[in-house]
C-alpha positions in Angstrom: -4.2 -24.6 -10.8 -7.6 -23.7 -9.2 -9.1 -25.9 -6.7 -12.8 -26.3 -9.1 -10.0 -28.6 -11.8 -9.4 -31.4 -8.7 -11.0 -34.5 -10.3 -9.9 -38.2 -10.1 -8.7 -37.9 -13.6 -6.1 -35.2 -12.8 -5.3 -35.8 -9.3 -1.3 -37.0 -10.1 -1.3 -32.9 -12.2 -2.4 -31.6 -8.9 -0.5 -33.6 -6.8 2.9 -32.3 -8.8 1.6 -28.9 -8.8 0.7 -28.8 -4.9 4.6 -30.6 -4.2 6.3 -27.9 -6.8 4.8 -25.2 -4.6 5.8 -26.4 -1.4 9.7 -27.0 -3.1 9.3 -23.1 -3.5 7.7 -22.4 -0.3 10.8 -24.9 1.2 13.3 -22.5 -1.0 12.1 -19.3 0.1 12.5 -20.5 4.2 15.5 -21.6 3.9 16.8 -18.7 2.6 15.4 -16.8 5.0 12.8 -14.8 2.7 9.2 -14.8 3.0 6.9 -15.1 -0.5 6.5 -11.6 -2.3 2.7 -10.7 -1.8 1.5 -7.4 -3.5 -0.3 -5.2 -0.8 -3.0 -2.8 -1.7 -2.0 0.6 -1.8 -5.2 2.1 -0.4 -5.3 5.9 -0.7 -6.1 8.3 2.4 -7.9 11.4 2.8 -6.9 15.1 3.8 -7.6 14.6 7.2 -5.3 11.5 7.4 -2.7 13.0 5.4 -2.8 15.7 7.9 -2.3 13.3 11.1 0.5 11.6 9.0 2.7 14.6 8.0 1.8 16.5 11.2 0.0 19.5 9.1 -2.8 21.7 9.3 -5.4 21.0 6.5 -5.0 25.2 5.6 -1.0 24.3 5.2 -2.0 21.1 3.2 -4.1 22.7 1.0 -1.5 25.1 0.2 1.3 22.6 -0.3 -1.0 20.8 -2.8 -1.8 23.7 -4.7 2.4 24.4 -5.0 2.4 21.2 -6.1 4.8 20.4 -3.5 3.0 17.2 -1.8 2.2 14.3 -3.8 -1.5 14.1 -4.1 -4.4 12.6 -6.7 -7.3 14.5 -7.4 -10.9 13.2 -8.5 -13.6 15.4 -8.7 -13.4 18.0 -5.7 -11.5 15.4 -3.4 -8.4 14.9 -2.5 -6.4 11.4 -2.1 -3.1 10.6 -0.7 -0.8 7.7 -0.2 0.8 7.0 2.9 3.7 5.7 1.3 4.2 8.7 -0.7 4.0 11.0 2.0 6.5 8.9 4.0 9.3 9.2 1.4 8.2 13.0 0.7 8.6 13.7 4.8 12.4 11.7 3.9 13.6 13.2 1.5 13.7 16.6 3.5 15.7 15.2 6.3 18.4 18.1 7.0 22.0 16.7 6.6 24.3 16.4 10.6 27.6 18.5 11.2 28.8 15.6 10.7 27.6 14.3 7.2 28.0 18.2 5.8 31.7 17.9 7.3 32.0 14.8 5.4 30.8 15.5 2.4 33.0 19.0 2.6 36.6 16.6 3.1 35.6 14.3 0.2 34.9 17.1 -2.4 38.6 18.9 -1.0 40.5 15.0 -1.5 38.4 14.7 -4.9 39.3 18.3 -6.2 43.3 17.8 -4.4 43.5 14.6 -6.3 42.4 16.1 -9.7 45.1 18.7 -9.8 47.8 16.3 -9.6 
């Protein structure tokens, strides 16, 4: 309902509309959630891409052109999202000892307990 449809006439419809809202508002914090509001993804340039991911714009430019960065192109310039570049930086984190040691016993039970 936007505020411009108020009148006299429909003042009870506004009334239930404004007490349905605050029944969900009420909901959410007492759950312990907070509404869902879509934030803008606003893209960055080369030279904040570079400050982010701790790069050189010469080593930028050449991850771009291996296509090995997320990046958007329009016209000459060069646009990237934070976000992206965040999960990109993540998913090369280098496994521990420990996690490769892991992973190494789980595969040997897995493969022991086929063979049975």
């Amino acid at each position: 309902m936007e505020v411009n449809e108020i009148s006299f006439e429909n003042l009870p419809k506004a009334v239930a509309h404004l007490v349905s809202e605050l029944a969900e508002i009420k909901s959410l914090v007492e759950k312990g959630q907070t509404p869902i509001v879509p934030q803008k993804r606003i893209p960055i340039d080369i030279e904040e891409a570079c400050r982010i991911i701790g790069k050189s714009k010469p080593t930028v430019y050449a991850l771009v052109r291996k296509r090995m960065i997320p990046c958007y192109k329009n016209g000459k310039k060069l646009y990237f999202f934070e976000e992206e570049l965040l999960e990109w930086i993540a998913k090369g984190k280098k496994k521990t000892i420990q996690e490769i040691e892991s992973e190494a016993e789980a595969e040997y039970n897995k493969r022991k307990n086929i063979r049975k």
